[in-house]
Rosetta silent file (secondary structure, phi, psi, omega in degrees, C-alpha in Angstrom):
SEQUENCE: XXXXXXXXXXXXXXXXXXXXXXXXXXXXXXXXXXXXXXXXXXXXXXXXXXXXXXXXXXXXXXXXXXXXXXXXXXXXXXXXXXXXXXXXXXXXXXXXXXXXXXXXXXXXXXXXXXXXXXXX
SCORE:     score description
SCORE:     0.000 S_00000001
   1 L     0.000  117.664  144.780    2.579  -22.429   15.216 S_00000001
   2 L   -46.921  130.429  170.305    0.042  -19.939   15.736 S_00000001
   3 L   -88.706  111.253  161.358   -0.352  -16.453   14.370 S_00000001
   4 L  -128.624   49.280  172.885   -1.093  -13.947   15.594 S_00000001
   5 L  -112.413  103.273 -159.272   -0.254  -11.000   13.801 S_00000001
   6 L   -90.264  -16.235  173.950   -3.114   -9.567   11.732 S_00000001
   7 E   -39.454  118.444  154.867   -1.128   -6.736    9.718 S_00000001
   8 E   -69.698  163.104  168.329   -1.793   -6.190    5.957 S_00000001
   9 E  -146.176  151.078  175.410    1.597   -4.825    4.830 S_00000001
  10 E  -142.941  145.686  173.568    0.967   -3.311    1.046 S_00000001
  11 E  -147.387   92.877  135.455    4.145   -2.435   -0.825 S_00000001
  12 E   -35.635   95.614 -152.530    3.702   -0.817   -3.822 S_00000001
  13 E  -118.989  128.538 -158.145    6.274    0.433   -6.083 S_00000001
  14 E  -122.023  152.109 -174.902    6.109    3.340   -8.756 S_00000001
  15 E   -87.830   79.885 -173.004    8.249    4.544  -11.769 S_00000001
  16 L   -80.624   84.138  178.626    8.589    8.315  -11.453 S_00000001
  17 L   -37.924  117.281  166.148    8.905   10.406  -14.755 S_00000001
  18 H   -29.211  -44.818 -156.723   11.721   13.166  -13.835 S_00000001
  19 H   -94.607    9.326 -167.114    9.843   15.671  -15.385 S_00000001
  20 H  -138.236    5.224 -170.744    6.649   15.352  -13.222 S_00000001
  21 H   -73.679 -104.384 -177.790    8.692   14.323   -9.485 S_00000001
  22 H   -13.577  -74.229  163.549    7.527   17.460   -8.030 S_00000001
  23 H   -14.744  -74.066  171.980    3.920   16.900   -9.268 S_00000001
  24 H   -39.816  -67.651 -176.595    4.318   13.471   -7.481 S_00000001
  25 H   -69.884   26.543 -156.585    5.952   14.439   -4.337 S_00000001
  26 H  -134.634  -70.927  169.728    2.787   16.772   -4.043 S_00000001
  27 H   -40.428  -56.590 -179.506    0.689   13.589   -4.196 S_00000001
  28 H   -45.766  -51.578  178.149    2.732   11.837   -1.669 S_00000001
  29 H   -42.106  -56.063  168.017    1.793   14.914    0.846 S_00000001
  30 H   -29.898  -94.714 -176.453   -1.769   14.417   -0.024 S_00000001
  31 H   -27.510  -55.218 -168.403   -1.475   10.343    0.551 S_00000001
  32 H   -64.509  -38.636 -167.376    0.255   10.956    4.081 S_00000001
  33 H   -77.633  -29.582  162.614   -2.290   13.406    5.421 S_00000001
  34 H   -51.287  -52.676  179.512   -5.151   11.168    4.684 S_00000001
  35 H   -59.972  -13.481 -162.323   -3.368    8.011    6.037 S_00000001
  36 L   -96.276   12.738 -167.277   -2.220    9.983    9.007 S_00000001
  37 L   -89.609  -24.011 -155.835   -6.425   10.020    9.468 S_00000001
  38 L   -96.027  151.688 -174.672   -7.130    6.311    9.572 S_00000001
  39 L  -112.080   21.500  164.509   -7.198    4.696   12.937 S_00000001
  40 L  -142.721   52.213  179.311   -6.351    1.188   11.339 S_00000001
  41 L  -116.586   93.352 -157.580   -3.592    2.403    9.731 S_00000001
  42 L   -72.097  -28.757 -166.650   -0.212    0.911   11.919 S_00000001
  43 E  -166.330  158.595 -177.518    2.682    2.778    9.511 S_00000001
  44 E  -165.342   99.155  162.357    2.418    4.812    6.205 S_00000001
  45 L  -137.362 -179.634 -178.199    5.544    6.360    4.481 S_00000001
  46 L  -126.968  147.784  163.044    7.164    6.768    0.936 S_00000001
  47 E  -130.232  175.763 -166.088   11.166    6.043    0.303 S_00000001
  48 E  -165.274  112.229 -171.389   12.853    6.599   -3.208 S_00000001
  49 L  -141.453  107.307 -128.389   15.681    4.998   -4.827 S_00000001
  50 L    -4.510 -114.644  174.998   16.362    6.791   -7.765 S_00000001
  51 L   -65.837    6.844 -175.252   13.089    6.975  -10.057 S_00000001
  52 E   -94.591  107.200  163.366   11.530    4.336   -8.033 S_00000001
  53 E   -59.725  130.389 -176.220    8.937    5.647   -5.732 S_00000001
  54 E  -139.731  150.214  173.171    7.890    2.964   -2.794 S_00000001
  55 L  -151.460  114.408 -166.792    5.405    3.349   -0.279 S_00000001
  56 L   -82.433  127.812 -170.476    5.708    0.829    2.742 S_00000001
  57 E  -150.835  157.918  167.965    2.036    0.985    4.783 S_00000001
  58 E  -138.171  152.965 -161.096    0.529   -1.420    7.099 S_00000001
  59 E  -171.577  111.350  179.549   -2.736   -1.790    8.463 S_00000001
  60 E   -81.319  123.018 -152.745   -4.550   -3.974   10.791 S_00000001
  61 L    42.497 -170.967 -174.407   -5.963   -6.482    8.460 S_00000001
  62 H   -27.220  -40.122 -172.616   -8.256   -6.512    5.601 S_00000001
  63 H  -108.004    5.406  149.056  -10.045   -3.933    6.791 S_00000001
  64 H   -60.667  -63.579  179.531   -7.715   -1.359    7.552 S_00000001
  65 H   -28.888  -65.753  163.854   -6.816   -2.129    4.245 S_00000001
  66 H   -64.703  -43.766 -179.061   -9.857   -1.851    2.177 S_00000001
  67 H   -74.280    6.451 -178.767  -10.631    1.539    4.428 S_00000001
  68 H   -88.872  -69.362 -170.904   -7.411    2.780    3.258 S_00000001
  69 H   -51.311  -17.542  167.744   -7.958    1.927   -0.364 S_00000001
  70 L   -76.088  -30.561 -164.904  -11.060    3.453   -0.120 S_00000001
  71 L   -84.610  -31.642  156.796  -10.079    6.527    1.337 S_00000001
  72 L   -74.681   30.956  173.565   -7.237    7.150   -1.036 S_00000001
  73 H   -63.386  -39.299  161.699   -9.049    6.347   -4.074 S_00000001
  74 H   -67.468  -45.754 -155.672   -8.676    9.446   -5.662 S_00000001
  75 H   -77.718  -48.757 -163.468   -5.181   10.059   -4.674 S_00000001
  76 H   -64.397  -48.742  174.346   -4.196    6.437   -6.320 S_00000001
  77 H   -50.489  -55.256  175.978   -6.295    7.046   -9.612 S_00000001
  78 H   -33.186  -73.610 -171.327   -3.960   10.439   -9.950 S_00000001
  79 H   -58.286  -51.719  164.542   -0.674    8.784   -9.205 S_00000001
  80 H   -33.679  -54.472 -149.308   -1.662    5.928  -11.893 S_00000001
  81 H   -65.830  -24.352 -156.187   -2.477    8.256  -14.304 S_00000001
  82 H  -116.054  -31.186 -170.763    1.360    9.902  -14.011 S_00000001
  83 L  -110.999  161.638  170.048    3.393    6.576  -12.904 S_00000001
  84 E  -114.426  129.251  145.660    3.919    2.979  -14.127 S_00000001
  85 E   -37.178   91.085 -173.838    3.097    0.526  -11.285 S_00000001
  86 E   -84.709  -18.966 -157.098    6.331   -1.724  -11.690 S_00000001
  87 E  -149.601  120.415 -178.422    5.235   -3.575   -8.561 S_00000001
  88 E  -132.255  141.413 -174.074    2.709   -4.345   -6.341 S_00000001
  89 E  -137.044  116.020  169.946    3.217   -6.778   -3.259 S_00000001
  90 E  -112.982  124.678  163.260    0.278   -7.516   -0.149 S_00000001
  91 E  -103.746  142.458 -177.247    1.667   -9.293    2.494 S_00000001
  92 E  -179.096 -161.431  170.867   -0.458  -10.976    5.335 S_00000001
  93 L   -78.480  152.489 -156.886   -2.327  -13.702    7.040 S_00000001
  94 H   -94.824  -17.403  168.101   -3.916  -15.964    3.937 S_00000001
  95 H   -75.817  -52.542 -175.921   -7.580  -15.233    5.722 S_00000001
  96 H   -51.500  -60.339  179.647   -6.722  -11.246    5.242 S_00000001
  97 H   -19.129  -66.496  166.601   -5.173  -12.116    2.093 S_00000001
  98 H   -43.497  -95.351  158.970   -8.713  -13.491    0.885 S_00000001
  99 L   -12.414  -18.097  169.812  -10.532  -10.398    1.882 S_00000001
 100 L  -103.221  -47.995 -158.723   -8.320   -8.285   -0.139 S_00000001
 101 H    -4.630  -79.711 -157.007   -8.368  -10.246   -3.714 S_00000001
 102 H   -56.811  -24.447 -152.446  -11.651   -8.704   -5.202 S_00000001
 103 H   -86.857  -45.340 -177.159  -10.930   -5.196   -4.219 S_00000001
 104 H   -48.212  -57.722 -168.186   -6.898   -5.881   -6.022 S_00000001
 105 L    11.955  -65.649 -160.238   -8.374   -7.426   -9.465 S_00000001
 106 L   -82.994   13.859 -149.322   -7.524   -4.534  -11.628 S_00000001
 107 L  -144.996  129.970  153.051   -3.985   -3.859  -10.317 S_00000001
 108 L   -61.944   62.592  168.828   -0.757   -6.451  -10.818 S_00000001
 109 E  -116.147 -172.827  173.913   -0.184   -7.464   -7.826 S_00000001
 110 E  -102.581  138.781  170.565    1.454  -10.734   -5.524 S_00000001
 111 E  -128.379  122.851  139.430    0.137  -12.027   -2.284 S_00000001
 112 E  -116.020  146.975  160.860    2.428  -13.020   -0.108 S_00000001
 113 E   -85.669  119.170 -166.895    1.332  -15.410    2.945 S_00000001
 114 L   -55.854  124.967 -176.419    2.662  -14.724    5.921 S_00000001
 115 L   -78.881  -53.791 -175.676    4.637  -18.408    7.033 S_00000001
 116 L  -149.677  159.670  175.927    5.900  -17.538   10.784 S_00000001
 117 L   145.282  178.573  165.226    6.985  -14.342   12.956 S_00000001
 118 L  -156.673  165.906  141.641    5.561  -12.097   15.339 S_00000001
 119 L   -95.890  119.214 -172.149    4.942   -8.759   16.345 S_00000001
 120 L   -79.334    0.000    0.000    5.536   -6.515   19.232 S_00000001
């Protein structure tokens, strides 16, 4: 079966101290209006079930990716500094996949490779 569906999907999941959720949800603003900038950026939001902050993004491929991660560099360094990372997940094609590793190193996450599907 061929693929052809090049979307990164990054899923990301954060711990939100209570006493700093405003601080955060500040951040979040921040995070959208950059992302709403990039023009290989396919979807970008945050959901939140109870302290757990998540923020479902997509991007076609690697290099929407890495221009994301670049462009939010600052914003992400912030949000570290105030959250615990419980979770980090990149989903994708196993050639995108590759292309993200080195930039990921420092950060616990999982690659998964995408097995079958499509996209409209």
């Amino acid at each position: 079966m061929t693929l052809d569906d090049q979307c990164v999907s990054i899923y990301p999941y954060f711990r939100v101290p209570a006493e700093r959720k405003q601080e955060v949800m500040e951040l979040c603003k921040q995070f959208v209006d950059r992302s709403s900038q990039e023009p290989l950026c396919l979807y970008y939001g945050f959901t939140k079930a109870g302290e757990i902050l998540h923020c479902r993004e997509g991007y076609r491929g690697a290099a929407g990716a890495l221009a994301h991660l670049e462009n939010v560099d600052e914003l992400l360094q912030q949000i570290l500094q105030i959250c615990e990372l419980t979770k980090l997940e990149v989903h994708g094609l196993p050639d995108e996949l590759e292309k993200l590793r080195p930039a990921l190193t420092t950060l616990p996450v999982e690659f998964f490779e995408l097995q079958m599907g499509f996209r409209r």
